[in-house]
C-alpha positions in Angstrom: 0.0 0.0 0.0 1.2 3.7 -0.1 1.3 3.8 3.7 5.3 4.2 3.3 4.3 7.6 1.6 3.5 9.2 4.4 7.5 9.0 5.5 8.1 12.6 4.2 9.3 15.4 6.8 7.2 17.0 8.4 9.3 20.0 9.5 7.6 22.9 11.3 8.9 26.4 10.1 8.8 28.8 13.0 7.3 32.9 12.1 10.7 33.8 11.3 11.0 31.8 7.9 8.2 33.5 6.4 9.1 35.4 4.1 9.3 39.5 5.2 6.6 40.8 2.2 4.0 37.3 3.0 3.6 38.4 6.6 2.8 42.1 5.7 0.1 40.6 2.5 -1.6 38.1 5.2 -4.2 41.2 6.1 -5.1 41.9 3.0 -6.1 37.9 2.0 -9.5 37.9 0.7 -10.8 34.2 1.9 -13.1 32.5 -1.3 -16.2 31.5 -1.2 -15.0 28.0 -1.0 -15.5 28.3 2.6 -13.8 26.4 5.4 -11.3 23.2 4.9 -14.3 21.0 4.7 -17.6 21.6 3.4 -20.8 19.4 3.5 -22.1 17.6 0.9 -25.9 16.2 0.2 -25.6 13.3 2.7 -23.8 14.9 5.5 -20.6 14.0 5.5 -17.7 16.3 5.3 -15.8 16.7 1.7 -12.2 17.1 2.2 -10.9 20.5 0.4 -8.4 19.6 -2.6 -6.5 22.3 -4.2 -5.5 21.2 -7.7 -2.6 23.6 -9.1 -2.1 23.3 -12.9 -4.7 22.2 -15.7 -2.2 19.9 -18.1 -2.4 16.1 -18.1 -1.0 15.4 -14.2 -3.8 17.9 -12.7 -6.4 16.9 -14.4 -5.3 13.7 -13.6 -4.9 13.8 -10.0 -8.2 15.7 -9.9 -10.3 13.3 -12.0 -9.2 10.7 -9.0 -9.6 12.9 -6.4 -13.2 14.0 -7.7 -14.5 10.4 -7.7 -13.3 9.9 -4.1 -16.2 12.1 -3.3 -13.3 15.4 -2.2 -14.0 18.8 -3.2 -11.7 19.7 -5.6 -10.6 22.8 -6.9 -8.5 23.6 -10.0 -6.4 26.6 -10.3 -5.2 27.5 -14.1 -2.9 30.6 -14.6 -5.1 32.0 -17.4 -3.5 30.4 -20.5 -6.4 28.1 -20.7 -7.4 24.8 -19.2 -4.9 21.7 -20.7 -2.7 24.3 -22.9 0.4 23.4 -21.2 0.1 19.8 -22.9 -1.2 21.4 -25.8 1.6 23.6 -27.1 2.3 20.6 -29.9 1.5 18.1 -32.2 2.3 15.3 -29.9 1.4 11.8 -30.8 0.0 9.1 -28.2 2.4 5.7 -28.5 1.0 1.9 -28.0 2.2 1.9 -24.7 0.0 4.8 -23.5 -2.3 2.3 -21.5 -3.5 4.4 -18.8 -4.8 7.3 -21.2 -6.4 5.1 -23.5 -8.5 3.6 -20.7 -9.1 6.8 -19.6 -11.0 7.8 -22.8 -12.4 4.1 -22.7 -13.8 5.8 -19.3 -15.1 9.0 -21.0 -16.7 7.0 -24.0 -14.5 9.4 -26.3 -13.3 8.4 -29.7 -10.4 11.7 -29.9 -8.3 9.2 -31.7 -7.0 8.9 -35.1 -6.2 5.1 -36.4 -2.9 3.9 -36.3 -0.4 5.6 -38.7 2.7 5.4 -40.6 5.2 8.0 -39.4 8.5 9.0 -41.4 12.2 11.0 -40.6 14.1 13.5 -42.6 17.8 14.7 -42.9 18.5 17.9 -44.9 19.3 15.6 -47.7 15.6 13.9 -47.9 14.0 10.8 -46.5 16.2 8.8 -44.1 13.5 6.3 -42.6 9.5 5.0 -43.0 8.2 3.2 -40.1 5.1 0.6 -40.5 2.8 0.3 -38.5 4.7 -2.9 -36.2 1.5 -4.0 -34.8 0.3 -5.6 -38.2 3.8 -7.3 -38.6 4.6 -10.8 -37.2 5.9 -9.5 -33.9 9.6 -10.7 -33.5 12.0 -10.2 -30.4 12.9 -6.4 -29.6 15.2 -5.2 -30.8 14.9 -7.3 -33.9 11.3 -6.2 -35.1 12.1 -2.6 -34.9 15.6 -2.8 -36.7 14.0 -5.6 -39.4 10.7 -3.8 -40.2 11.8 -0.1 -40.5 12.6 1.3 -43.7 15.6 2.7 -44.3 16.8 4.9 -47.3 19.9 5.7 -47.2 21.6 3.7 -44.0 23.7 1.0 -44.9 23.2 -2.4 -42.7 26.3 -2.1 -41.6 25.7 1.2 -39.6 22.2 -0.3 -38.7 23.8 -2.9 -36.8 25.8 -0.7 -35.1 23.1 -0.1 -32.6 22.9 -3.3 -31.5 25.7 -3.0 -28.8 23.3 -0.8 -27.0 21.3 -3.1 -26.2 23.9 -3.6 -23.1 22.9 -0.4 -22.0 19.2 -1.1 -22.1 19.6 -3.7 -20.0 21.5 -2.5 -17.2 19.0 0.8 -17.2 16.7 -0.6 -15.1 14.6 3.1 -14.1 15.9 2.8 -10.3 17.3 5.3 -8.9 20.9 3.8 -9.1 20.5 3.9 -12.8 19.4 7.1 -13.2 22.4 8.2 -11.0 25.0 6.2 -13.2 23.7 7.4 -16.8 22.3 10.9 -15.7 25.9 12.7 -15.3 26.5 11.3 -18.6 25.5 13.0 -22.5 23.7 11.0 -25.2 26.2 11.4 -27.7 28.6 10.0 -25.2 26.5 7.5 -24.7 26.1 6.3 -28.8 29.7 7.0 -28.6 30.3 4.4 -26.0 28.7 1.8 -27.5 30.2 2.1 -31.0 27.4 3.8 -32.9 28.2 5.0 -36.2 29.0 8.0 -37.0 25.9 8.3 -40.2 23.6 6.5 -38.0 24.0 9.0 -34.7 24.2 11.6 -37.3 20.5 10.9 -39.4 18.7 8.4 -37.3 19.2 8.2 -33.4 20.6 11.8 -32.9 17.0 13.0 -34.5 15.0 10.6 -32.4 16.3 12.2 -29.4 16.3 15.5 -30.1 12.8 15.3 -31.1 11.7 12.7 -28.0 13.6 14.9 -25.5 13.2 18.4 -27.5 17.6 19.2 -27.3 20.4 18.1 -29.3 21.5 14.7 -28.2 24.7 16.6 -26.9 22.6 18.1 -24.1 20.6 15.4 -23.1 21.0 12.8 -20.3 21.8 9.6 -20.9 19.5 8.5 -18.4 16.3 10.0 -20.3 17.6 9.1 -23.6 17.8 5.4 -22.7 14.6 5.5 -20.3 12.1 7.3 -23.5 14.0 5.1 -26.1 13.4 2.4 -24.2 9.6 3.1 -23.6 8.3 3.7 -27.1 10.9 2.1 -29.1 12.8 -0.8 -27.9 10.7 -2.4 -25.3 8.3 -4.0 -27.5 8.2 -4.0 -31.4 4.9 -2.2 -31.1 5.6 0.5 -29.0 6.4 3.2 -31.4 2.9 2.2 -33.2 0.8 5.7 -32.9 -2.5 7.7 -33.3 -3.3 11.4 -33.1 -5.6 13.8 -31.5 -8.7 14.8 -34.5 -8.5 18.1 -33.4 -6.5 20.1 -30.3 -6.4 18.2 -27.2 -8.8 21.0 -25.0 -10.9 20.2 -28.0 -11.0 16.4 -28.0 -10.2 15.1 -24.5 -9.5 18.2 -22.0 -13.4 19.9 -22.4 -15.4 16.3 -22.2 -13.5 15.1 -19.0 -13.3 18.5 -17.2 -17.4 18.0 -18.2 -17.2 14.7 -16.5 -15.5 16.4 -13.3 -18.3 19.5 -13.4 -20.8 16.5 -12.8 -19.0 15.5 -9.5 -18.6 18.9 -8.5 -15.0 19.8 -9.1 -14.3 23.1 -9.6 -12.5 24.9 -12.3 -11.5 28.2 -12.0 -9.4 30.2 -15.2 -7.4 33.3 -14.4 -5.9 32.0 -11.0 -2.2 32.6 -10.5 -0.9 30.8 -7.7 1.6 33.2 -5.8 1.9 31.8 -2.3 0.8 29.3 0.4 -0.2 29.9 3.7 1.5 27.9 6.2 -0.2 26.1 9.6 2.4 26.2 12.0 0.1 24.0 14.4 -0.3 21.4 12.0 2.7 22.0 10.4 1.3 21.9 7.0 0.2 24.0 4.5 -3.8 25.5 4.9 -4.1 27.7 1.9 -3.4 28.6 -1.4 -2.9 32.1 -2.0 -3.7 33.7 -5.6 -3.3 37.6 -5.5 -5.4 38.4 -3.1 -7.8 35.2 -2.8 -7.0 32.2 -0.7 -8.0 29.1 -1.7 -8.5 26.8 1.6 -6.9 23.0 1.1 -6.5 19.8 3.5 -4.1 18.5 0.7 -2.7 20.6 -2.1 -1.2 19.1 -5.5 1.3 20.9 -7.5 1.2 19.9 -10.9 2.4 22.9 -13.1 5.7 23.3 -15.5 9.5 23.6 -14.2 9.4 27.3 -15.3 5.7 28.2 -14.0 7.2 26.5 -10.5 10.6 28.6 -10.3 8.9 31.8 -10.3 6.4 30.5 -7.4 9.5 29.3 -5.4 11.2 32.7 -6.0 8.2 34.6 -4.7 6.9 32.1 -2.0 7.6 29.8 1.2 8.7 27.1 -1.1 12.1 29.3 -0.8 12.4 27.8 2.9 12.4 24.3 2.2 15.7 22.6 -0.2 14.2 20.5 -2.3 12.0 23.4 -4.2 15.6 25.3 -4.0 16.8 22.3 -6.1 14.5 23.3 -8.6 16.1 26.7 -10.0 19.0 24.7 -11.3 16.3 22.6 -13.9 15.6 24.1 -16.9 12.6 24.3 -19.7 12.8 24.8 -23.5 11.3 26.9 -26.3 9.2 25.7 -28.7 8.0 27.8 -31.6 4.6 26.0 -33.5 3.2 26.9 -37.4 0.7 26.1 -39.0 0.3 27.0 -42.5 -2.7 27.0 -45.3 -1.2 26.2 -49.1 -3.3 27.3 -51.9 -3.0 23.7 -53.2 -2.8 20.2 -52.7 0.3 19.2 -51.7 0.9 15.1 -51.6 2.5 14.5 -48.2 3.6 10.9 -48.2 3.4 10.5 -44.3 1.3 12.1 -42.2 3.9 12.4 -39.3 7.2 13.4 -40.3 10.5 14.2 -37.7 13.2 16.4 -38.9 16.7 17.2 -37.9 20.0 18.7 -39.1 18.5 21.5 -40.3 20.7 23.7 -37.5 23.1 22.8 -35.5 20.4 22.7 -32.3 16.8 22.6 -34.1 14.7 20.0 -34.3 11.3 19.7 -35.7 8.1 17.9 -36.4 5.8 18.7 -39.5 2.3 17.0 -39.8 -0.8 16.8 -42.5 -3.7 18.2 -40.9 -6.0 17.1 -43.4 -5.3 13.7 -42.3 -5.5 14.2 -39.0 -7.7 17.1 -38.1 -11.6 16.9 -38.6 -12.2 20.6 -39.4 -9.2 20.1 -42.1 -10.3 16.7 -44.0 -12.4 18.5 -47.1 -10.1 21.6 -47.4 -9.3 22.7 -50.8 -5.7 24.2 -49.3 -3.4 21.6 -47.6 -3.1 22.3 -44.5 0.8 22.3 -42.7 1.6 21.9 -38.7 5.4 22.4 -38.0 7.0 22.6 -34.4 10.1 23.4 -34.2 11.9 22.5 -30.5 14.9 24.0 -28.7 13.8 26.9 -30.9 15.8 29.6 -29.7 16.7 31.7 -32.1 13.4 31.7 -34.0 11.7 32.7 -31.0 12.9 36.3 -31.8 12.4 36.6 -35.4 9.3 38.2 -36.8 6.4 35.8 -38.3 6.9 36.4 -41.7 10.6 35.3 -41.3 9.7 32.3 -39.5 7.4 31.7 -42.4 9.9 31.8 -45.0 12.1 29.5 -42.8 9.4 27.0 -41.8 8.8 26.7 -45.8 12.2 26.3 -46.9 12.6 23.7 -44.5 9.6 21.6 -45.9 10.9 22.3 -49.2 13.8 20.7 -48.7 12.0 17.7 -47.5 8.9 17.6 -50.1 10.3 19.6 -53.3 6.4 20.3 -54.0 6.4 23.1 -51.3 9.0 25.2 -53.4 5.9 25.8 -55.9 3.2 26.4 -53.2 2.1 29.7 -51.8 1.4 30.5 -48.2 -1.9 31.8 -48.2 -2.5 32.0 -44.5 0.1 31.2 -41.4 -1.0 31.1 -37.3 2.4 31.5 -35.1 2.7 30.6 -31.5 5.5 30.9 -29.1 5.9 29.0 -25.7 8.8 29.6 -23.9 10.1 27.9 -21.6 7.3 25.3 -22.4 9.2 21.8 -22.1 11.0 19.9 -19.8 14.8 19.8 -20.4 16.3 16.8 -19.2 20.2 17.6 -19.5 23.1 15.3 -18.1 22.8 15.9 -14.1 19.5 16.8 -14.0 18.2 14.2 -12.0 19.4 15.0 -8.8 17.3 18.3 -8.8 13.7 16.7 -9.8 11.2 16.4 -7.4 9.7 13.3 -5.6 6.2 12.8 -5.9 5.8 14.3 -1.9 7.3 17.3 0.0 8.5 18.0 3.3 4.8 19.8 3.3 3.6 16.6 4.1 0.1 18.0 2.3 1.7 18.9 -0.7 2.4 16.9 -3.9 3.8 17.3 -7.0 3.0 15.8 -10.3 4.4 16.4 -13.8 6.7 14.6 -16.5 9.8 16.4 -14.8 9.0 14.2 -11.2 10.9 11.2 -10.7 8.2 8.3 -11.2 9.4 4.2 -11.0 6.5 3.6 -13.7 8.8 4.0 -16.7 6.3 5.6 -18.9 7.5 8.9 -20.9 5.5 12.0 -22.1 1.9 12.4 -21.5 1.6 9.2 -20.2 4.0 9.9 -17.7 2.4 13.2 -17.4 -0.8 11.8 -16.2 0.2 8.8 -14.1 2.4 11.1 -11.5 -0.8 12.8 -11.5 -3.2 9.6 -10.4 0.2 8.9 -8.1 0.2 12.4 -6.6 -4.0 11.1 -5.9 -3.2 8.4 -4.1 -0.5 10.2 -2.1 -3.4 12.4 -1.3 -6.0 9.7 0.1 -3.1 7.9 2.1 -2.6 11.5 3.7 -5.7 11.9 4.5 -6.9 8.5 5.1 -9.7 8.7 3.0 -11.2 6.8 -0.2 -9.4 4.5 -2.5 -6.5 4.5 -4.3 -6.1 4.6 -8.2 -5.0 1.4 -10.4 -2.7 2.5 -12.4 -2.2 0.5 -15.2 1.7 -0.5 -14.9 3.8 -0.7 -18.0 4.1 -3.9 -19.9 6.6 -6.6 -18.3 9.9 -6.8 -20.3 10.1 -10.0 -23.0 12.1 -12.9 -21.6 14.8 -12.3 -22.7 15.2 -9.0 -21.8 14.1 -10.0 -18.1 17.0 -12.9 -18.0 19.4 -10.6 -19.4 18.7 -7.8 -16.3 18.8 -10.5 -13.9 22.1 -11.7 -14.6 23.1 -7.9 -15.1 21.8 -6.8 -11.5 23.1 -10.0 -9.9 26.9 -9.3 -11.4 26.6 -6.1 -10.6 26.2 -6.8 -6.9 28.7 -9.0 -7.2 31.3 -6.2 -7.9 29.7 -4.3 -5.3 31.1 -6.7 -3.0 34.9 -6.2 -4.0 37.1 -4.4 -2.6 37.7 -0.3 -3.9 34.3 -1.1 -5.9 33.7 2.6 -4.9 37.8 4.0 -5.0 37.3 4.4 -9.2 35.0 7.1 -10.7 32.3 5.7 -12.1 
């Protein structure tokens, strides 16, 4: 059970750790209307209060839980809109997402695309067409995903270069002594390690992580690399099978489960930027959430909001008192610059996915055919163009029409028939600081699921979760996590199932056992821990 979550600290602060300005603001709070800690509901019983901070995949998450448990939940969004921090991309839902595809089971949604084809492109044209690997005889990972996918350009030779990380894969096991050994570590040095090939770092594996982890492969952590290549790539030949949102997320999944939530009686409230938190030195726990001037009352509070949307609350809060949300101003979030563009023609687009790299030294990018995926875009005349462009620093300056001409030259290179289209209409949005950046040694400054507010919980893809799942998934199961965190607090309802990731083939499994069991082994001799590891 999570009873062993409960271990947190549960430090008191005395008067003098608030912070100078909080104690001076406290008379001019405004309590809401949403009363006391507890409120009443039809049958008598108190509702617990639940103070839900963020609106993305891990808050709704943890509220959706929360909600059914019969709490009174409140969720706070900053005023960019309910679920548009998860909605600042095209992002595509793998195989292995099994907790949000029984989620929208739950909902009786159908957001979903079918399965479809994806592709990858180099500056110098097509370098690789995956299948769809669930319609293929399935065959032992890695074999199925080297076998199936289509490669243009890449001789065998450098394909099988990448079996030697396989060793790799197996000893990165997602415990914490993993993440510690391959964290300090780059991906390049990493491929290097292992004897990847130069061509196939350069146009195959270099663009899956920069596009799966948003930053060049130089300046990204071994750790992550391995754990997300893992997860949708080599665990299981289907895993890197995937569908599509029909329309934006908010659209298609965010508005018909917060409607779901509105029907239990959770709150939403739009506009609300979370500045401080009132601190109980009698319970020695946090008792309100402040927003301007409002408090929000709360018997359990859950963070669940972006590394950059967290560093300014820590810098203006009492999260400054307490070390680990210290740890947090050393993390760091990347830009991510999105287009999308109407052609005054039709414009064949092979795949309707498409990653991209090597187009500058640290840009990556996705482009996608909205009339395939979209609903509102299937019968228009114009094709219709999504491009993303990640660690997108030096666009996020530049004036739209320049980012335009860029953004077209790019596809051109990719799909000559661009070269001949016009741009007859263009929508560009910035988000900086949007996306996690998981860069060697970042791991020892991410959060744990709990505090030392021992009613305070975060949730996020940046939080350190043993699940193993990546991206949205990941997203929304440290969200149902940071739920049952909050009914083994408060002693109260049930806990989620969460769906766990699928076990590892045979092989793989009998491979880590002997791998843990030698490596315990050399624990055991002497100066195992004299040499730098």
């Amino acid at each position: 059970m999570l009873a062993s979550l409960r271990a947190a600290p549960t430090l008191c602060l005395s008067k003098r750790r608030y912070r100078n300005g909080f104690c001076c603001r406290a008379s001019t709070l405004q309590s809401n209307a949403n009363g006391d800690r507890n409120s009443t509901n039809n049958n008598g019983k108190n509702k617990k209060k639940i103070v839900v901070v963020g609106s993305g995949w891990a808050g709704l998450g943890a509220a959706h839980h929360l909600s059914k448990q019969g709490f009174d939940v409140t969720v706070l969004d900053d005023g960019n809109g309910f679920g548009s921090p998860d909605d600042i991309s095209m992002q595509g839902f793998w195989y292995p997402f099994r907790n949000i595809f029984s989620l929208v089971d739950e909902l009786g949604i159908k957001p979903f695309t079918g399965w479809m084809k994806s592709a990858q492109y180099s500056e110098e044209g097509l370098e690789v067409e995956f299948p769809i690997f669930q319609d293929l005889n399935q065959l032992p990972t890695p074999l199925g995903t080297l076998f199936y996918t289509q490669f243009s350009r890449l001789p065998l030779v450098d394909r099988l270069t990448s079996l030697p990380l396989m060793a790799a894969v197996i000893d990165f096991d997602n415990t914490d002594v993993a993440w510690r050994k391959y964290d300090s570590i780059t991906a390049r040095e990493l491929f290097k390690q292992f004897g990847c090939s130069e061509r196939l770092y350069r146009n195959v594996i270099g663009p899956l992580v920069q596009v799966g982890l948003f930053a060049p492969a130089e300046q990204c952590s071994a750790a992550a690399t391995l754990g997300i290549l893992y997860f949708i790539i080599l665990a299981h030949q289907k895993n890197f099978d995937l569908v599509w949102c029909r329309g934006t997320l908010r659209e298609k999944i965010f508005e018909p489960w917060m409607d779901s939530m509105r029907t239990r009686g959770c709150e939403f409230l739009d506009g609300r930027r979370v500045t401080d938190f009132i601190y109980d030195e009698e319970r020695c726990c946090i008792s309100d959430v402040v927003c301007g001037k409002e408090t929000y009352s709360a018997g359990a509070v859950v963070l669940a909001v972006g590394i950059s949307t967290l560093q300014e609350l820590i810098k203006n809060s009492i999260l400054c008192n307490r070390e680990e949300f210290l740890k947090v101003l050393n993390l760091a979030s990347i830009d991510v610059v999105s287009v999308k563009l109407w052609f005054d023609k039709k414009v064949t687009v092979p795949n309707v996915s498409n990653a991209c790299s090597g187009f500058g030294d640290s840009l990556a990018w996705t482009f996608f055919d909205l009339n395939k995926i979209y609903d509102e875009h299937k019968d228009d005349s114009a094709t219709v163009i999504q491009a993303d462009f990640y660690h997108a620093n030096e666009l996020m300056p530049l004036k739209d029409d320049q980012v335009v001409a860029k953004a077209v030259s790019y596809l051109s290179k990719c799909i000559k028939d661009f070269s001949t289209a016009t741009v007859m209409d263009h929508k560009i949005r910035r988000f900086p600081k949007s996306l996690t950046h998981f860069f060697p040694g970042s791991y020892k400054y991410m959060m744990r699921g709990f505090t030392s507010f021992p009613n305070l919980f975060m949730a996020g893809d940046w939080i350190t979760t043993r699940h193993g799942s990546w991206s949205q998934e990941r997203s929304y199961v440290t969200g149902l996590e940071a739920a049952n965190r909050v009914v083994d607090y408060l002693g109260d309802g049930s806990f989620s199932k969460i769906i766990p990731v699928e076990e590892d083939e045979p092989h793989i499994e009998a491979l880590r056992t002997v791998n843990r069991r030698f490596n315990e082994i050399r624990a055991q001799l002497p100066l195992s821990d004299y040499f730098l590891q």
